[in-house]
C-alpha positions as CSV (number, residue, x, y, z in Angstrom):
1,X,9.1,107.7,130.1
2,X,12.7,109.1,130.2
3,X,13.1,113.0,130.4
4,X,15.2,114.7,128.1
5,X,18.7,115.4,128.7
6,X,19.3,119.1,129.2
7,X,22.3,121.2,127.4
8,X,25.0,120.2,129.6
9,X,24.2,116.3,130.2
10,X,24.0,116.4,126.3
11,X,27.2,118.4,126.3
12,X,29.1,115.8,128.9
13,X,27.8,112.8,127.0
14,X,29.4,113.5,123.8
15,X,33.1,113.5,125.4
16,X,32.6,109.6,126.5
17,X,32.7,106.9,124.6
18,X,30.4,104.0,125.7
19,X,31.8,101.4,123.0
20,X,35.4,101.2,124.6
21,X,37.1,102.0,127.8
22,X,40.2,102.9,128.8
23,X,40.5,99.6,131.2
24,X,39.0,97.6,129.0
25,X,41.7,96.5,126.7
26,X,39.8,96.5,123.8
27,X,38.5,94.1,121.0
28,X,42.3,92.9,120.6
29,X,42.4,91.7,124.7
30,X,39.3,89.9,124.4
31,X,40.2,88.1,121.2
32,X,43.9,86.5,122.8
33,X,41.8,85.6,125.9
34,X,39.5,83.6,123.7
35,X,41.7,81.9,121.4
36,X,44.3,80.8,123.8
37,X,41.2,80.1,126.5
38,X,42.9,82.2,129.3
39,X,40.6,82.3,132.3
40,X,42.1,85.3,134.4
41,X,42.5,88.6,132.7
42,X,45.1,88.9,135.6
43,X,47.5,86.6,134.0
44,X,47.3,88.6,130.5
45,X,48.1,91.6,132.4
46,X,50.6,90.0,133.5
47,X,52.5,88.9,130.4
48,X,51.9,92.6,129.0
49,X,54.1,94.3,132.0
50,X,56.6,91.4,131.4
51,X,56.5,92.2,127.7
52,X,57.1,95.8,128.4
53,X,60.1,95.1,131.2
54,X,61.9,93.1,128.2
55,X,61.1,95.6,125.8
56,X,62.4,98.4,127.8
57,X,65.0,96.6,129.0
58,X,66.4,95.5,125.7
59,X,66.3,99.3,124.8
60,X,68.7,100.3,127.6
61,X,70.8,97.9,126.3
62,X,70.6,99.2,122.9
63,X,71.8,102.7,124.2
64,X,74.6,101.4,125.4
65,X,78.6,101.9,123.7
66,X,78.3,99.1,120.9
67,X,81.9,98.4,121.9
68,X,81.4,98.3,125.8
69,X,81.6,94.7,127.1
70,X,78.9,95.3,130.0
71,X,76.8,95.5,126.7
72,X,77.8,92.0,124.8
73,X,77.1,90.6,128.6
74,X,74.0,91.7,128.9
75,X,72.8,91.2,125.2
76,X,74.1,87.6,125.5
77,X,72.4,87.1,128.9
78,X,68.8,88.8,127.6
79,X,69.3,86.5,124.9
80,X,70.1,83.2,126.2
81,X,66.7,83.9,128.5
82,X,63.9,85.0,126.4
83,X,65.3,82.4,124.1
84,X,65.3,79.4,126.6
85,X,62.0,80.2,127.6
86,X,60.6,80.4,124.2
87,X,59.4,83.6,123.4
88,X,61.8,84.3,120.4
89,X,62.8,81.6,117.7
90,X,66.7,82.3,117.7
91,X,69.3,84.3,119.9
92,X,71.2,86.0,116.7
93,X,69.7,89.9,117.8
94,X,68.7,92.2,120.0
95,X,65.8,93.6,117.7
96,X,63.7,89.9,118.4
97,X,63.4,91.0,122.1
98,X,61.5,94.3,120.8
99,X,58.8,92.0,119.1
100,X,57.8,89.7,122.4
101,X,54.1,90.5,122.5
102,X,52.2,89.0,125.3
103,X,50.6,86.1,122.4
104,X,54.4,84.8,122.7
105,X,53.8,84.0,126.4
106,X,50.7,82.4,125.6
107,X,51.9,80.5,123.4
108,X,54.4,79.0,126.1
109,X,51.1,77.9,128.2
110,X,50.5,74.6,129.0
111,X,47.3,73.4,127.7
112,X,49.0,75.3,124.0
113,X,51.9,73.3,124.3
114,X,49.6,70.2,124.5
115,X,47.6,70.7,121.2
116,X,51.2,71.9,119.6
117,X,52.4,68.0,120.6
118,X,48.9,67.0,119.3
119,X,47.8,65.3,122.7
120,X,45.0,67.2,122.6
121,X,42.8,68.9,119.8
122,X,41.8,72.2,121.5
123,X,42.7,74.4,123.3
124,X,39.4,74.2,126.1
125,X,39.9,70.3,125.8
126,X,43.5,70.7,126.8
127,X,42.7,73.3,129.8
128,X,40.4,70.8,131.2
129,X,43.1,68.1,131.0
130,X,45.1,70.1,132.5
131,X,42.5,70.9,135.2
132,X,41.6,67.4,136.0
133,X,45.4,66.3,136.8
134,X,45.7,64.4,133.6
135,X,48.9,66.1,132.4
136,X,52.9,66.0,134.5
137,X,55.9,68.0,133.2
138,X,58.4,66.3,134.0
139,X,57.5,64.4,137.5
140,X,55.1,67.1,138.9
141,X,51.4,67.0,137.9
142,X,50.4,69.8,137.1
143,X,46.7,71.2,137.4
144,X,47.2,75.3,136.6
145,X,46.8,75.7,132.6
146,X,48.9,79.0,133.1
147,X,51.7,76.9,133.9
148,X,54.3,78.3,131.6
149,X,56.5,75.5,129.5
150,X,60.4,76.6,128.7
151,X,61.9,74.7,125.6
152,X,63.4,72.2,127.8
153,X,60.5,71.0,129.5
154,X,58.5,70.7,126.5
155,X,59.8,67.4,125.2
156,X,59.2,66.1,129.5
157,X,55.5,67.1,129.1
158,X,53.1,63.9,128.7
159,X,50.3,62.1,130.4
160,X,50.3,61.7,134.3
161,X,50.4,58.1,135.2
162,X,47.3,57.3,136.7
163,X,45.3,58.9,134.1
164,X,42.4,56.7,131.8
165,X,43.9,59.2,128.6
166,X,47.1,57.6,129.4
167,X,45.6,53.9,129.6
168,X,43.6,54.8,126.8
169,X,46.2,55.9,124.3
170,X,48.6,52.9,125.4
171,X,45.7,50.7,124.4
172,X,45.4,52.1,121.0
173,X,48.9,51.9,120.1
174,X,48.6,48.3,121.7
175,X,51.9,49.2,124.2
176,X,50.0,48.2,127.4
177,X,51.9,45.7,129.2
178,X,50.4,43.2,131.7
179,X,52.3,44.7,134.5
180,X,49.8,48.2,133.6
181,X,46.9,46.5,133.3
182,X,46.6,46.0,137.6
């Protein structure tokens, strides 16, 4: 048995909203967390203050004398980094840096990278892979799925070499040699 509410409890009720909060994120936060299987809601945060330090940053730019070299500089140098790390397709304008959403950044993670090069066929498969040591960029293993991968590094990403996926995938494309088999 619950009492009823009285004017004012009725009254305060109706000004807040039970379905969504303000720290919340929304239905939108919760759906990037799930499709690109990102376990800390930290790290989303993250690439959404990142997204609006480019953002504003490419603005000040923008207000800048179209003529004034300090401008070209900086345009060339915002650029040349959001493009080198991935999160636009080409370096031709300014206006691309205004569209980075924080789905760009995950896009650059790891274990997305990996079902992008098709060494794995999801997304959770490729975060536990990643997890379990299975996966090096370069010479490192690496074993943090928000590791993020810059175009460069993306063609040094493959399997680490004392994995069983490695030996596995050798020994379907029949490349094991006698020398890996001890």
């Amino acid at each position: 048995m619950v009492r009823a509410l009285k004017f004012h409890e009725k009254k305060l009720l109706k000004k807040v909203d039970f379905i969504s909060w303000k720290t919340d994120g929304g239905i939108r936060e919760a759906k990037i967390l799930r499709r690109y299987h990102i376990q800390k809601r930290e790290d989303y945060a993250k690439y959404n203050r990142l997204c609006g330090a480019i953002q504003s940053l490419a603005t000040k730019i923008k207000a800048l004398d179209a003529r004034d070299p300090f401008r070209v500089d900086a345009t060339r140098q915002l650029l040349e980094k959001v493009y080198n790390i991935g999160l636009i397709p080409t370096r031709k304008n300014l206006a691309l840096c205004d569209k980075v959403s924080a789905s760009a950044f995950c896009r650059r993670r790891l274990p997305v990278v990996m079902v992008r090069l098709r060494m794995a066929q999801r997304v959770k498969d490729a975060v536990r892979f990643v997890e379990q040591g299975h996966v090096r960029v370069g010479t490192d293993v690496v074993t943090d799925p928000a590791y993020l991968v810059t175009r460069t590094m993306e063609d040094f990403v493959t399997w680490a070499n004392a994995s069983k996926i490695r030996k596995h995938v050798m020994d379907y494309n029949e490349e094991r040699d006698d020398f890996d088999m001890l």
